[in-house]
N, C-alpha and C positions, 0 to 999 in steps of 0.2 A: 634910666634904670635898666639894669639888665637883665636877659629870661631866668637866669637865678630868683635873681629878686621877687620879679614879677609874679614867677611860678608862686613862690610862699604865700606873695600879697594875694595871689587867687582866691589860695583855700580863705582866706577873709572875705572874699566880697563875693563869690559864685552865687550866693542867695540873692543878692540885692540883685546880681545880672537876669536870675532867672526871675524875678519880682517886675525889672524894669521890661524884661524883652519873655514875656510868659511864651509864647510858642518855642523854645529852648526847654530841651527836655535834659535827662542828669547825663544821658550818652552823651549830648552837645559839650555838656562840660566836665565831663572826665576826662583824662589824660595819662597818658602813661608819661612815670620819668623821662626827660629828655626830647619827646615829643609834642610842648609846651606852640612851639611854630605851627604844627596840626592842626589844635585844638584851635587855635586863632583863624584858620583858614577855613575849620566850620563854623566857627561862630562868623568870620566875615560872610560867611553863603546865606547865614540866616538873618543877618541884622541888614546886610549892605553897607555896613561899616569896609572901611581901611582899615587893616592890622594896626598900622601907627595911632590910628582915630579913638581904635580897642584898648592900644598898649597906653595910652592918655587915660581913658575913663579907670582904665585899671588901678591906674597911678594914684588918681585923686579917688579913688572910693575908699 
């Protein structure tokens, strides 16, 4: 899937990420257009996730 994609898929599942990983506050998962790779690199600092690990859960949520 690519950050296009993914990006859209977010706005669907951002509640369920802040549900499963609660210390992820709305800053962690904002984004500005385009910088969809960012957003992944603070959520990797907070979960200890792999971006790929992240860009997976994203996919099936």
């Amino acid at each position: 899937m690519n950050n296009d994609r993914l990006e859209g898929k977010w706005k669907q599942v951002k509640g369920k990420f802040k549900q499963k990983y609660g210390e992820l506050t709305d800053n962690d998962l904002a984004y500005s257009e385009g910088k969809f790779e960012e957003m992944l690199g603070k959520l990797q600092e907070k979960t200890g996730k792999a971006k790929d690990e992240l860009k997976r859960e994203i996919e099936s949520l």
